[in-house]
C-alpha positions, 0 to 999 in steps of 0.5 A: 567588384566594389564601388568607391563606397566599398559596396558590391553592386550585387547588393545594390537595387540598379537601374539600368538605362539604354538610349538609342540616338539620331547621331553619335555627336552628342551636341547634336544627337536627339534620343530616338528610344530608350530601354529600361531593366532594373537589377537586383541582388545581382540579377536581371528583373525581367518584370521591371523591364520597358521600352519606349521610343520618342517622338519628334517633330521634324524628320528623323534622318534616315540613316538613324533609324536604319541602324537602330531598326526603327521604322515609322511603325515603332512609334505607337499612334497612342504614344505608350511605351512598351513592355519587354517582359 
């Protein structure tokens, strides 16, 4: 498959990024992690790869963290993501 630029995206160095959120309406929804893997000739780098969730300051609502299977555990007490390879 090409791009707009007539490029294949299998010779394309990407990044790809996946946000977990507190709500699916995004004029409200605060991001509550987010995960990271970088793709190059075509395939996943595992070693380019991190998670991290967020901190926030008032609650969390409940629900949020029940769908995305966070618990008050997830977030490090030294605030360092973490590595997925």
């Amino acid at each position: 498959m090409r791009g707009a630029r007539g490029l294949d995206w299998r010779d394309a160095d990407l990044l790809v990024l996946d946000f977990e959120a507190t709500s699916a309406e995004p004029r409200r929804a605060r991001p509550l992690s987010v995960g990271w893997v970088g793709i190059g000739d075509g395939r996943v780098r595992a070693a380019e790869c991190g998670y991290a969730v967020v901190r926030h300051v008032d609650p969390v609502p409940a629900g949020a963290l029940a769908v995305h299977g966070l618990t008050p555990t997830s977030w490090p007490p030294d605030g360092r993501r973490k590595r997925c390879a």
